[in-house]
LOMARBA-580320 format. One record per residue: residue in three letters; y, z, x of N, C-alpha, C, O in turn. Coordinates in steps of 0.1 Angstrom, whole numbers, padded with zeros to 4 digits, always signed. Each point is the difference from the previous one (the first is absolute). Example, Ala and Ser with C-alpha at 12.3 -4.5 7.8 and 13.67 -1.06 7.14 Angstrom:
<pts>
Ala-0057+0078+0132+0012+0000-0009+0012+0000+0009+0000+0007+0010
Ser+0011-0014-0014+0011+0000+0009+0011+0008-0008+0011+0001+0005
</pts>
This chain:
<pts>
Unk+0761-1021+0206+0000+0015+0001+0009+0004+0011-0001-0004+0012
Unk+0010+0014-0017+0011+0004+0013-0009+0013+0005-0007+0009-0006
Unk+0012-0013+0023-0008+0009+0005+0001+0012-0002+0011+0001-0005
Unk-0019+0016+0007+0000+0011-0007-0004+0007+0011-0012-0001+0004
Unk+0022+0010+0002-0004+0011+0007+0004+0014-0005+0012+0003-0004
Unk-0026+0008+0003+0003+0011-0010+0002+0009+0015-0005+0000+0011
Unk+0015+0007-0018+0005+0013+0004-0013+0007+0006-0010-0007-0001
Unk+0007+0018+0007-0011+0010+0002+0001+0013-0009+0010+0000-0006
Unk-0017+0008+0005+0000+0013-0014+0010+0010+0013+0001-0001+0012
Unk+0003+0010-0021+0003+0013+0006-0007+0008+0007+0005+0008+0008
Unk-0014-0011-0011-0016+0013+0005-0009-0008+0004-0009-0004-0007
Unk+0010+0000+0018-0012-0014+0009-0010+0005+0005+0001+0006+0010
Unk-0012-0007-0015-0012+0003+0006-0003+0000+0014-0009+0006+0005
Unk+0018-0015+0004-0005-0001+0011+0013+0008+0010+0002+0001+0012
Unk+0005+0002-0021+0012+0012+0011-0008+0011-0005+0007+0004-0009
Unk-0017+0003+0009-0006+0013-0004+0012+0016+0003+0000+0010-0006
Unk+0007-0014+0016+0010+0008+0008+0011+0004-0011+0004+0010-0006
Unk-0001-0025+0004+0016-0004-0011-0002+0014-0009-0010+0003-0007
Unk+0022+0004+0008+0000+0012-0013+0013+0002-0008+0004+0009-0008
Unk+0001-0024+0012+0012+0000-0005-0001+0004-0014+0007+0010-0005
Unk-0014-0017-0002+0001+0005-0018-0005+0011-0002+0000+0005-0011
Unk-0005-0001+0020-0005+0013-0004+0009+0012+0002+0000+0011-0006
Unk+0007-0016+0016+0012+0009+0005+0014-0003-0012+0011+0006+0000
Unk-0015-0016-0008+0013+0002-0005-0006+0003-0015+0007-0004-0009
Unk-0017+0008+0005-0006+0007-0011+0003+0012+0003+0006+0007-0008
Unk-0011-0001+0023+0000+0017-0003+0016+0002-0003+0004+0010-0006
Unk+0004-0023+0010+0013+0008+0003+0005+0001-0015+0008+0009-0004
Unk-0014-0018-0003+0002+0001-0016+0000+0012-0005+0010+0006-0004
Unk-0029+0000+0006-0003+0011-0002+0010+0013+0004+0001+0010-0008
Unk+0007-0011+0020+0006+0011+0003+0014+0004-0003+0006+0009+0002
Unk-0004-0023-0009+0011-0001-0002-0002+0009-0018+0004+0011-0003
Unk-0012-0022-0003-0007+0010-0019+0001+0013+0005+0006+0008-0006
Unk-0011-0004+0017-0008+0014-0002+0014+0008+0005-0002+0011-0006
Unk+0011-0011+0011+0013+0004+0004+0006+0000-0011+0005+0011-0003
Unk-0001-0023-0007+0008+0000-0007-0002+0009-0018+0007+0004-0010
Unk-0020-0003+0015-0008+0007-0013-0004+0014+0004-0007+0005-0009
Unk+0011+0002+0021-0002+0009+0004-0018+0006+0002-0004+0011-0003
Unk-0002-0022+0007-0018+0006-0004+0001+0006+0015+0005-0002+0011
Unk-0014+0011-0018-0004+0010+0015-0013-0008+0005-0011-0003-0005
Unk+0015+0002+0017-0015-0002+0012-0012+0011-0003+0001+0011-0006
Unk-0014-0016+0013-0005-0013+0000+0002-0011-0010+0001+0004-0012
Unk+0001-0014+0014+0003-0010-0019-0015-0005+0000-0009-0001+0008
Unk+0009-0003-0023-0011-0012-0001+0003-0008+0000+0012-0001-0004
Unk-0019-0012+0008+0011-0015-0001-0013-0005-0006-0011+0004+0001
Unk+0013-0014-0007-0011-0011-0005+0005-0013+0005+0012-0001-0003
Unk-0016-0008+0009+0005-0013+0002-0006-0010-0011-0012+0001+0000
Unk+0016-0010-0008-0005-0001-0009+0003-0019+0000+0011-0006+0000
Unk-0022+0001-0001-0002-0015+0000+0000-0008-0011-0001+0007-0010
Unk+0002-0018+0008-0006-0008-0014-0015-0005+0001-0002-0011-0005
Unk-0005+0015+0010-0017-0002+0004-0001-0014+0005+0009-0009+0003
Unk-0018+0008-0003-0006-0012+0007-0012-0006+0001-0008+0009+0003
Unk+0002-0020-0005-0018-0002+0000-0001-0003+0016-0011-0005+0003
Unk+0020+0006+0005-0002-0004+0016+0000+0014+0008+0009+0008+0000
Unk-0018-0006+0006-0005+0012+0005+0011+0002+0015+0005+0009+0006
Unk-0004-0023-0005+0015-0002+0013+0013+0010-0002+0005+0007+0009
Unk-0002-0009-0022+0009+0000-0002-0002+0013-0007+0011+0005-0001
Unk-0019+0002-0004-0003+0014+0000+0004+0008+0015+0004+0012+0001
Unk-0008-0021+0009-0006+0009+0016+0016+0006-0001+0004+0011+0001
Unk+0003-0026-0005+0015+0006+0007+0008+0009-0006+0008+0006+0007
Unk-0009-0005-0022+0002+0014-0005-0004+0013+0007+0006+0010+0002
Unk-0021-0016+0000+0002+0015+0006+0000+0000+0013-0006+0009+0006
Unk+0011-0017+0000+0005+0003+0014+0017+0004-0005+0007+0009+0004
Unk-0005-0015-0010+0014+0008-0003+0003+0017-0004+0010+0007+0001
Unk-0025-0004-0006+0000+0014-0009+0001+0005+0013+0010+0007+0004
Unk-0024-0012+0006+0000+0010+0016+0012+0002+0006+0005+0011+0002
Unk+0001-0025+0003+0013+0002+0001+0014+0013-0007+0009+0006+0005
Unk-0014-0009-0017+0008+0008-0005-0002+0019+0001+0008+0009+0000
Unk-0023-0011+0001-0004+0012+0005+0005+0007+0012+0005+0011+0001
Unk-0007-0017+0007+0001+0000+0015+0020+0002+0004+0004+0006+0010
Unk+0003-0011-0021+0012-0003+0006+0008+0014-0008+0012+0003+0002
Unk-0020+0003-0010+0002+0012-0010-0001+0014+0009+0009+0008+0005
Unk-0024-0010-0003+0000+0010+0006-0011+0016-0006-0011+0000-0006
Unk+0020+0010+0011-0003+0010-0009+0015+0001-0015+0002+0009-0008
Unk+0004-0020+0009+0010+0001-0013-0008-0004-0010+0004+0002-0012
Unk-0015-0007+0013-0004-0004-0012-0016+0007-0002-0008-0003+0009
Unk+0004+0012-0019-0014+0002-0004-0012-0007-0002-0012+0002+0001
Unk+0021-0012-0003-0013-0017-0003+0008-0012-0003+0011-0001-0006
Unk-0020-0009+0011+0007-0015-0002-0013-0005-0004-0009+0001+0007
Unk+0009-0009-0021-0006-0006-0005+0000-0012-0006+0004+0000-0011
Unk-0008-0011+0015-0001-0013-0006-0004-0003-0015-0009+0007-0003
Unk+0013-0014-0005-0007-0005-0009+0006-0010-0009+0012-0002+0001
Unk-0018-0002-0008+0005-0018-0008+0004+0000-0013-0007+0006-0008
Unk+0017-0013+0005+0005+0000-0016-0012-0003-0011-0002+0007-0010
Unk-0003-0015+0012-0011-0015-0005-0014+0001+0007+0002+0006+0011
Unk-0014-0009-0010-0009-0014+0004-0007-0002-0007+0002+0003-0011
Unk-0013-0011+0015-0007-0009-0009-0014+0010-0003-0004+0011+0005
Unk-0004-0019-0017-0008+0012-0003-0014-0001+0013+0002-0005+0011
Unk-0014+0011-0016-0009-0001+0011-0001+0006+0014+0010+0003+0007
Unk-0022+0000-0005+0001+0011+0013+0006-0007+0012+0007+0006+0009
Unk-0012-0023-0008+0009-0006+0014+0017+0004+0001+0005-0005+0009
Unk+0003+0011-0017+0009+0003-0002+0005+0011+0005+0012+0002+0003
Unk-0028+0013-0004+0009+0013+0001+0004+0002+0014-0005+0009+0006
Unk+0013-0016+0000+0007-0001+0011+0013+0005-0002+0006+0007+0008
Unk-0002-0012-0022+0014+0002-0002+0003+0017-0007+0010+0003-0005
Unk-0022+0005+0005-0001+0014-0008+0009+0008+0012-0002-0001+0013
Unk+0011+0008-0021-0001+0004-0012+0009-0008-0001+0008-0005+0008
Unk-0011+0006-0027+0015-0005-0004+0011+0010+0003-0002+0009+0007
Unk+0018-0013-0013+0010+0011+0000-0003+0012-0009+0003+0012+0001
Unk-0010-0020-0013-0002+0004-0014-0008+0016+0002+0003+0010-0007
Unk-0014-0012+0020-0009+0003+0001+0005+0014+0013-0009+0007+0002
Unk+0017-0005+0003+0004+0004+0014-0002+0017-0004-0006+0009+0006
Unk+0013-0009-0015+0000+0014-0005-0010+0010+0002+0000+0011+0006
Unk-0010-0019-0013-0011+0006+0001-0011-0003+0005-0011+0002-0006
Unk+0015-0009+0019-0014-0008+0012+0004+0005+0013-0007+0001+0010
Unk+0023+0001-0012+0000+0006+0016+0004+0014+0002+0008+0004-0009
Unk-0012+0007+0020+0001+0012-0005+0016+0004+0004+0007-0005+0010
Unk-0002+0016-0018+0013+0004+0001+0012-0010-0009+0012+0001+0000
Unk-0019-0009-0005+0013-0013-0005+0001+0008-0016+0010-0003-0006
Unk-0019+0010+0001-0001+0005-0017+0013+0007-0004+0003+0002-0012
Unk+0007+0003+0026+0007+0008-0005+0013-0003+0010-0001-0002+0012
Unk+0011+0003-0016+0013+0000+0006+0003-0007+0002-0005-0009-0007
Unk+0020+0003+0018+0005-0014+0000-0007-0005+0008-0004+0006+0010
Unk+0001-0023-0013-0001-0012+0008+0006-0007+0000+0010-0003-0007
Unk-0015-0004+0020+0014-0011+0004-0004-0013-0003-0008-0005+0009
Unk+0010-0001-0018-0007-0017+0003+0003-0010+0010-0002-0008-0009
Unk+0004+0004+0015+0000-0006+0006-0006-0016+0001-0012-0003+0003
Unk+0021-0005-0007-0002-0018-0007-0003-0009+0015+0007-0001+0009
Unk-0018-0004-0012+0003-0011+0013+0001-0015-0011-0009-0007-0004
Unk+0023+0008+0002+0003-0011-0008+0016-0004+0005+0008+0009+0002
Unk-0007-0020-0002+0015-0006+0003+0010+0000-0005+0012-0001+0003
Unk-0017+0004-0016+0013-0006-0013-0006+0010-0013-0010+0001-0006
Unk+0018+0003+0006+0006+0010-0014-0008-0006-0012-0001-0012-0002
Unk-0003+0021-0005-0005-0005-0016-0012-0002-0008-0010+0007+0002
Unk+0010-0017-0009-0017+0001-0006+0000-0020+0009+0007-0010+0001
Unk-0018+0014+0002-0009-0014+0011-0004-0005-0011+0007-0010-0003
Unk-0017+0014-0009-0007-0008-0007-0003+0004-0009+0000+0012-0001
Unk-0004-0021-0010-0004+0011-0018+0015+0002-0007+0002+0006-0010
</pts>
């Protein structure tokens, strides 16, 4: 077996500080919201592929906070939530769905939103 040293994630649980991705999500955000002319406050959704690890839930939404926090009053609300999870209540961690945003969080029923992907790569992942 050749030896195997992995990389670390983008979003390290133990830099709680690191806001780099998060900093380069809003800039995404501001860049959509500029280029599409949306008027402030925006909605943003950050939107995951779920997860059955509650870990890796935290860091979503430390990303959402983050993203909150780095917004400001530009944005009316920042909201987390997951493409997918698994069925069962040990799961509703990953609520809402995207499916579901509309009409679970308040102010999202009407006007533009911003999605916002924490994903690396373009396209369909799976299915």
């Amino acid at each position: 077996v050749l030896p195997t040293i992995v990389a670390p994630p983008l979003v390290a649980e133990e830099l709680p500080d690191d806001d780099r991705v998060a900093r380069a999500m809003t800039d995404l955000v501001l860049q959509v919201a500029a280029e599409k002319n949306l008027q402030e406050p925006l909605k943003v959704v950050l939107v995951d592929h779920g997860t059955p690890s509650r870990k890796v839930n935290a860091v979503r939404n430390r990303l959402v906070e983050s993203m909150r926090q780095l917004l400001g009053d530009r944005a009316r609300a920042v909201v987390g939530a997951s493409m997918e999870r698994r069925d069962g209540d040990a799961y509703d961690f990953n609520e809402p769905l995207l499916e579901r945003v509309w009409s679970a969080a308040p102010g999202f029923d009407d006007g533009d939103i911003i999605i916002a992907m924490a994903f690396l790569l373009p396209g369909r992942h799976a299915g």
